[in-house]
DOMAR-754235 format. One line per field, with one value per residue (C-alpha): x, y, z; residue in one letter. Coordinates in nm, 2 decimals, decimal comma, padded with zeros to 4 digits. Example, Ala and Ser with C-alpha at 12.3 -4.5 7.8 and 13.67 -1.06 7.14 Angstrom:
BEGIN
x [01,23/01,37] $
y [-00,45/-00,11] $
z [00,78/00,71] $
aa [A/S] $
END
This chain:
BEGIN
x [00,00/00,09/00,10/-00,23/-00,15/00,18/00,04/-00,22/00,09/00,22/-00,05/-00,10/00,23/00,25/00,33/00,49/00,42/00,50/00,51/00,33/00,21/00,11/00,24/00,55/00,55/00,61/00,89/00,98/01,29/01,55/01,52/01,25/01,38/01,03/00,74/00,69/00,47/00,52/00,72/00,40/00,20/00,40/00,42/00,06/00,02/00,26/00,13/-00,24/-00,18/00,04/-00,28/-00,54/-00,33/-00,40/-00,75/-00,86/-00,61/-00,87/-01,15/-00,97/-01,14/-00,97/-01,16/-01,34/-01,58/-01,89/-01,68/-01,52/-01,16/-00,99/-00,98/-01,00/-01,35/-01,34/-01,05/-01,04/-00,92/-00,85/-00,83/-00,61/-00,61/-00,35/-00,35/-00,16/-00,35/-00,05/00,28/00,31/00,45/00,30/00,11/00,52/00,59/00,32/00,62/00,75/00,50/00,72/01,01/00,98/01,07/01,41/01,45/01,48/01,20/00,97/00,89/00,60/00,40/00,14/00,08/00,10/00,04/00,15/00,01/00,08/-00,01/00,28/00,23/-00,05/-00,33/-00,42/-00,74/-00,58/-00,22/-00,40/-00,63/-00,30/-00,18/-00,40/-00,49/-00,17/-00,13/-00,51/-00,42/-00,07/-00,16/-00,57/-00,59/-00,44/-00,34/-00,32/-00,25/-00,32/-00,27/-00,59/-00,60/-00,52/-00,48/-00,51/-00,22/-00,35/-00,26/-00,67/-00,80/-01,00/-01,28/-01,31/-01,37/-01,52/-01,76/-01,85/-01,62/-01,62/-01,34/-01,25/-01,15/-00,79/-00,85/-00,84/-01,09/-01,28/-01,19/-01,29/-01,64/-01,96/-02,16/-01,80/-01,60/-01,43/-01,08/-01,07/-01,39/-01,39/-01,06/-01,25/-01,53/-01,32/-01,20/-01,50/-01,66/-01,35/-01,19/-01,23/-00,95/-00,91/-00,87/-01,11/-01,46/-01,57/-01,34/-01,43/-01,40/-01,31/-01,21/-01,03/-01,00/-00,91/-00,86/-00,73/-00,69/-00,34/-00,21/-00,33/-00,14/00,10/00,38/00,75/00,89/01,12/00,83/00,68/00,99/01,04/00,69/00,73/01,08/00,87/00,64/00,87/01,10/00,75/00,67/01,08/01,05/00,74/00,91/01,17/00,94/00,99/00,76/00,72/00,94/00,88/00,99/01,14/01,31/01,62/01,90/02,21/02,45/02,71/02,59/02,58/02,33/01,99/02,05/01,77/01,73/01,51/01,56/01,39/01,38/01,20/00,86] $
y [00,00/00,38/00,62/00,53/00,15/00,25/00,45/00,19/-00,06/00,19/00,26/-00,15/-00,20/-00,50/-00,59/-00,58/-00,29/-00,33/00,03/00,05/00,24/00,62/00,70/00,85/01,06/00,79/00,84/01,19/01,07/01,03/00,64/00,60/00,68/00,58/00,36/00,07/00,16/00,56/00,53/00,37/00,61/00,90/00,74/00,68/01,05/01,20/00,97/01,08/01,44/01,41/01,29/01,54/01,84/01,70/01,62/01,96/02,13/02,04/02,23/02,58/02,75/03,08/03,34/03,71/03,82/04,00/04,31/04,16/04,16/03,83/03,64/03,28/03,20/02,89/02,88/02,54/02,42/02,15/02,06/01,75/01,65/01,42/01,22/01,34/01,54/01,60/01,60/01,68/01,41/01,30/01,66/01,76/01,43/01,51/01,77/01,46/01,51/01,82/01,54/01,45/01,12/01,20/01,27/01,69/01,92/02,09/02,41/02,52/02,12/02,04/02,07/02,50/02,53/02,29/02,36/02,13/02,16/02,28/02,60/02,79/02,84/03,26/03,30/03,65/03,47/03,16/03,36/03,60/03,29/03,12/03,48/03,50/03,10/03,11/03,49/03,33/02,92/02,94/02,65/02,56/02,27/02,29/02,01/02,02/01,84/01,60/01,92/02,29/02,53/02,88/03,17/03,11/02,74/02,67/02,39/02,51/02,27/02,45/02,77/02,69/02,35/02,05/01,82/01,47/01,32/00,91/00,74/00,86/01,25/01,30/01,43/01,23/01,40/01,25/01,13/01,22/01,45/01,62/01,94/01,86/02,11/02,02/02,14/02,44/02,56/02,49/02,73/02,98/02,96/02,96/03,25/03,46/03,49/03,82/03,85/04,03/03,84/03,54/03,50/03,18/02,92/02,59/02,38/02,02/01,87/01,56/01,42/01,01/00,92/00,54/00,47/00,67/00,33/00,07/00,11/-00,14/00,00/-00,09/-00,44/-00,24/-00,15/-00,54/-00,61/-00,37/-00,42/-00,81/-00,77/-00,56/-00,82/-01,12/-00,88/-00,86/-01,20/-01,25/-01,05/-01,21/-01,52/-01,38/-01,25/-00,87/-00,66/-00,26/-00,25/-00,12/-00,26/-00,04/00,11/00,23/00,39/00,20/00,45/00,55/00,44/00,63/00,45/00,36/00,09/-00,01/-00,24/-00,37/-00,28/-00,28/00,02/00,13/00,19] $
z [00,00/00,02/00,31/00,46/00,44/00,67/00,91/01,01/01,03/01,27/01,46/01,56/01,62/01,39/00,99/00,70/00,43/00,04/-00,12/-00,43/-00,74/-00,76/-00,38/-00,51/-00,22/00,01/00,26/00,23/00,42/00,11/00,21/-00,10/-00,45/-00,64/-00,60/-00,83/-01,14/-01,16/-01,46/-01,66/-01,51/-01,62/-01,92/-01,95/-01,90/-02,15/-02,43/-02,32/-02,32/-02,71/-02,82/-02,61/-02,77/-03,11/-03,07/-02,95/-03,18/-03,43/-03,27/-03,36/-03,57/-03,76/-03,91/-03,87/-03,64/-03,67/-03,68/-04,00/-03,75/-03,79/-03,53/-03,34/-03,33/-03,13/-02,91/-02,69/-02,33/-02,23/-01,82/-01,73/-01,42/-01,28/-00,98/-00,66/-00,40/-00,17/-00,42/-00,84/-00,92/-01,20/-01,30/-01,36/-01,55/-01,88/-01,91/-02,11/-02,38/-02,51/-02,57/-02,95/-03,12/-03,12/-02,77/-02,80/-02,57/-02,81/-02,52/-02,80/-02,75/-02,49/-02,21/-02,20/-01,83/-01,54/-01,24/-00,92/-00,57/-00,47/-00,67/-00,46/-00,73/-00,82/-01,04/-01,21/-01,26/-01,44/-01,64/-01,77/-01,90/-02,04/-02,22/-02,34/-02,48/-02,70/-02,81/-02,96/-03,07/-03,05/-02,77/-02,48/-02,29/-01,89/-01,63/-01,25/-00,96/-00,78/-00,51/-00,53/-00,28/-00,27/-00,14/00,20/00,19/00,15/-00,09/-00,34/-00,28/00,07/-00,07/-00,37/-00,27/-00,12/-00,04/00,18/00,35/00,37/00,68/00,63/00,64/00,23/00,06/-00,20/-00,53/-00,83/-00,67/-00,87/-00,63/-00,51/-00,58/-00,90/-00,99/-01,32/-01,39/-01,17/-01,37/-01,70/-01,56/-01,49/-01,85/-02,02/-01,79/-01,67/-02,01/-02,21/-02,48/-02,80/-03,06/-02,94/-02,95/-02,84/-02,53/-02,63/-02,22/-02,16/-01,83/-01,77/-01,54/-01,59/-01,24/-01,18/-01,51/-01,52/-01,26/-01,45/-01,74/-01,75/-02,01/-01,83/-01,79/-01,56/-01,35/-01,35/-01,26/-00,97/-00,87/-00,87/-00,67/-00,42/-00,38/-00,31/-00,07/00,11/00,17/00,24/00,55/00,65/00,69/00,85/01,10/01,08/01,20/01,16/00,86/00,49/00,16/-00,07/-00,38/-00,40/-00,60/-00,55/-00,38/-00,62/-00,96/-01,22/-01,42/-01,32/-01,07/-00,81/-00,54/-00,29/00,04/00,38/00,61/00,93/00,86] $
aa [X/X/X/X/X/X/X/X/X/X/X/X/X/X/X/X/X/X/X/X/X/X/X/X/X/X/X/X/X/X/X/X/X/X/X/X/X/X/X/X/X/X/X/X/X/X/X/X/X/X/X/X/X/X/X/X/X/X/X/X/X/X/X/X/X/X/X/X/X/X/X/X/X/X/X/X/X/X/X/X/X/X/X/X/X/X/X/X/X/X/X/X/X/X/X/X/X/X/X/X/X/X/X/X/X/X/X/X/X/X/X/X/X/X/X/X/X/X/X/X/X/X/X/X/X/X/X/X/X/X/X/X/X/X/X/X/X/X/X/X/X/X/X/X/X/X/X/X/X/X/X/X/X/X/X/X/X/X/X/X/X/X/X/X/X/X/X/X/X/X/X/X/X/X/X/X/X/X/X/X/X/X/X/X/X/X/X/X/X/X/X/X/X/X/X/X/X/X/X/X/X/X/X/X/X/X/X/X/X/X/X/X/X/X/X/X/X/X/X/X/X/X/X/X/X/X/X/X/X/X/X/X/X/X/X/X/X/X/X/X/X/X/X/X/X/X/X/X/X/X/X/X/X/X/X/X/X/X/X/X/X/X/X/X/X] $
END
C-alpha cells in the first residue's frame, strides 16, 4: 500500500508494508527513491496528453468576427487533471510530452500550463496565461494536480464547494456528487476569459482518475513491482515486523540501478 496502508501498520504496532504504485511521495525521508509503477503512469500520461493536444487542436477555428476583424473563433481548453493530492509528481511528469521522437524538448508542444499543488493556485495569474497562450496558438493545454490550494494554503474545494473526507482525512476527489478542480478551472476559462482576438473558449475537463495506474507499459516497473512483492513475503518469513519494503538507488551508480531494500517503517 501507500501512506495510509503505513500509518495503520504503525499505529497497531505490527506488519509488513509493500510500497506500491502512484504514492510516489512515500517516505519523504530520502530512504525512498520511487514507487513501483510511476514510470507507466508517467508514461501513460505523457502519451495521453500528445494525443489530447492534437485532438482539441482540431476544434480551432480561424476566421473574422462579426466586426469583420480576424480572429480565433473557437479557441479550446482543455483541463487534465492528474492524480496526486498531496505531491506533483505525476502533474510535472506530462512535461514529457514536449520530448519528440528524437528525444529533444519541443517548449511550444502540450501541455502549456502545469500547475501542481505545490504551486498555490491565483485566479488572475491563471487567467493572464492562459490569455496570453489562446491569443498566440488558438488553444491551450493545462494540467493540474488531484488538489489545489489557494495563497492562504486553503483547498480550493473549501472555498469553492463541497467536499467529503474518507477514513484517512483526504478528501474524495474525483467522486460524482463532489467538488471537482478540473472542472472548476474549465469554468473559470469559459466565464472569466475576455480577450481580444477570441470569441468563443471551447471547455473540456479531464480528469481520468485510476486509469493513469493501470497502465502497465514498463517491464522495468513489472519487474520492480514483482521484486517488491517477493522482498515482502521474504520478511514475512523472517518475521519482521514494523518494517517497509522499498526502492532504492544503488549508492554511487551512475546509471539507473535499483534495489530492494527494507527500512523502518
Amino acid at each position: 500500500g501507500g501512506n495510509d496502508s503505513a500509518d495503520i501498520l504503525q499505529a497497531l504496532g505490527i506488519g509488513i508494508h509493500g510500497s506500491k504504485t502512484i504514492d510516489n511521495d512515500l517516505g519523504n525521508n530520502g530512504l525512498v527513491h520511487h514507487t513501483p509503477g510511476f514510470g507507466s503512469a508517467a508514461l501513460f500520461n505523457a502519451i495521453a496528453l500528445k494525443h489530447v493536444a492534437i485532438d482539441i487542436g482540431s476544434y480551432r477555428v480561424r476566421g473574422r468576427n462579426k466586426k469583420g476583424e480576424e480572429c480565433w473563433l473557437v479557441a479550446p481548453v482543455t483541463i487534465y487533471q492528474a492524480m496526486g493530492r498531496d505531491t506533483g509528481w505525476l502533474a510535472l511528469a506530462t512535461g514529457l510530452a514536449r520530448v519528440d521522437r528524437y528525444g529533444k524538448v519541443d517548449p511550444t508542444k502540450a501541455p502549456d500550463i502545469i500547475w501542481p499543488r505545490e504551486v498555490p493556485f491565483d485566479k488572475e495569474r491563471y487567467l493572464n496565461a492562459l490569455s496570453d497562450i489562446l491569443q498566440k496558438q488558438g488553444r491551450a493545454v493545462v494540467v493540474i494536480g488531484e488538489e489545489l490550494v489557494n495563497t492562504d494554503g486553503i483547498p480550493l474545494a473549501d472555498v469553492y464547494g463541497n467536499d467529503d473526507r474518507d477514513d484517512h482525512g483526504h478528501a474524495q476527489h474525483g467522486r460524482a456528487d463532489l467538488f471537482n478542480y478540473a472542472n472548476h478551472l474549465a469554468e473559470i476559462a469559459k466565464t472569466g476569459l475576455k480577450i481580444d482576438g477570441v470569441a468563443k473558449v471551447k471547455e473540456t475537463p479531464l480528469a481520468p482518475q485510476h486509469i493513469q495506474r493501470c497502465y502497465v507499459k514498463s517491464p522495468i516497473d513489472s519487474d520492480e513491482a514483482f521484486d517488491v512483492g517477493r522482498e515482502t513475503v521474504r520478511a514475512i518469513l523472517d518475521g519482521n515486523g514494523q518494517v517497509s519494503v522499498v526502492l532504492q538507488k544503488v549508492q554511487g551508480s551512475t546509471f539507473y540501478h535499483i534495489k530492494t531494500t527494507r527500512v523502518p517503517l
